[in-house]
C-alpha positions in Angstrom: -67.3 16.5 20.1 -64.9 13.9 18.7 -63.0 11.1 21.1 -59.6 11.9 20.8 -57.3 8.9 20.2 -53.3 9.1 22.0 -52.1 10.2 18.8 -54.6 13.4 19.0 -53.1 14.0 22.3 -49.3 13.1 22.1 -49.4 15.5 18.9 -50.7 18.3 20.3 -49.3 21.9 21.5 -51.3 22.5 24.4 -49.2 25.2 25.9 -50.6 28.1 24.9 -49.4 31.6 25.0 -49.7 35.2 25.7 -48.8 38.9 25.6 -48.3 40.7 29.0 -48.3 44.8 29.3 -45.4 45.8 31.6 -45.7 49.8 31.5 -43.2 49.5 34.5 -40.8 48.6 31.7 -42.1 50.2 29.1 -43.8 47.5 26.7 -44.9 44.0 26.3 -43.4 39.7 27.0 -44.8 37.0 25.3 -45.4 34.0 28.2 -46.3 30.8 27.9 -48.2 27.6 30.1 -46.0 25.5 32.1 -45.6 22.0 31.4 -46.8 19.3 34.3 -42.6 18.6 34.8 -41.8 21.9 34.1 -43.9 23.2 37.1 -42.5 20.5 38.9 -39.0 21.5 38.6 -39.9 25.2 39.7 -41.6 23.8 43.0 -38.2 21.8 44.1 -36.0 24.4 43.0 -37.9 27.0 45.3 -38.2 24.5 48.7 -36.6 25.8 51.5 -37.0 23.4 54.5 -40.6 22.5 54.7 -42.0 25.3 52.5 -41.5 27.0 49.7 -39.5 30.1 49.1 -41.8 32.6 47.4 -39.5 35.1 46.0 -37.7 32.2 44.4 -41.0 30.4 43.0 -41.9 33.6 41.4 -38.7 34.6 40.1 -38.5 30.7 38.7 -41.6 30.9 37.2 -41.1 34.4 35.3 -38.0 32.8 34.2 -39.5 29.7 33.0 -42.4 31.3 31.6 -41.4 33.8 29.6 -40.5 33.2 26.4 -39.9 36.4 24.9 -37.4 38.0 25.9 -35.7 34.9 27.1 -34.0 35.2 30.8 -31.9 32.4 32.5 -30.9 31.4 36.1 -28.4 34.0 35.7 -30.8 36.5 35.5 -32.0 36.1 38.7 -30.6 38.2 41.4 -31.5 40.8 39.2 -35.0 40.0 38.5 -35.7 39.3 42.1 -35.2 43.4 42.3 -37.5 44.4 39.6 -40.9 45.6 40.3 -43.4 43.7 42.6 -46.6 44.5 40.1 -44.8 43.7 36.9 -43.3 40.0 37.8 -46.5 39.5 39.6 -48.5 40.2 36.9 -46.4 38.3 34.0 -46.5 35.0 37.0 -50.1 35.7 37.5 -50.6 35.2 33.4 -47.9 32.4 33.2 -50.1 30.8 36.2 -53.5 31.6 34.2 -52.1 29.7 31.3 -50.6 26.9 33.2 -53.9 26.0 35.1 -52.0 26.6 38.2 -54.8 26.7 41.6 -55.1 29.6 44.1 -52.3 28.1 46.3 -49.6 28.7 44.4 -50.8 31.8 43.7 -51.2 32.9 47.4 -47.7 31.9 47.6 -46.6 34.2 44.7 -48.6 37.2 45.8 -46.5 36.6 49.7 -43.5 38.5 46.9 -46.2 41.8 47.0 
């Protein structure tokens, strides 16, 4: 394997992406990885006090991380209603691809 130089690096899309099944809603989003500031932003948008908020980090997070469809923060009080298994699956993915540790995703499975 090949030292990479900062121009290998800086040049690079290393966010990859992926499909997600939703039977729930009868087909398919297309996710991607969460950028280091990205994932950054989605943990001070969901603190409440000294904690997080988990319903918000995982409702962030969908909305971050999928691409396709695209949702916004408008979206939100209606995604926070939609089914438990299907966001947690699509933020289980997005975290897969993002490199994101078991803590966070305790804290997104405290939305089962």
């Amino acid at each position: 394997m090949a030292m990479l130089k900062r121009d290998d690096i800086m040049k690079c899309d290393d966010l990859p992406e992926a499909v997600v099944e939703c039977p729930e809603w009868g087909g398919e989003v297309k996710v991607k990885a969460l950028s280091l500031d990205k994932r950054q932003e989605i943990s001070r948008a969901s603190e409440v006090g000294n904690g997080l908020d988990s319903i918000k980090l995982a409702v962030v997070t969908f909305i971050e991380g999928v691409i396709e469809p695209k949702f916004t923060a408008a979206d939100f009080e209606v995604l926070k209603s939609k089914s438990s298994s299907a966001m947690n699956r699509v933020v289980n993915k997005i975290c897969e691809l993002s490199g994101i540790g078991q803590d966070l995703k305790k804290e997104l499975k405290a939305t089962d």
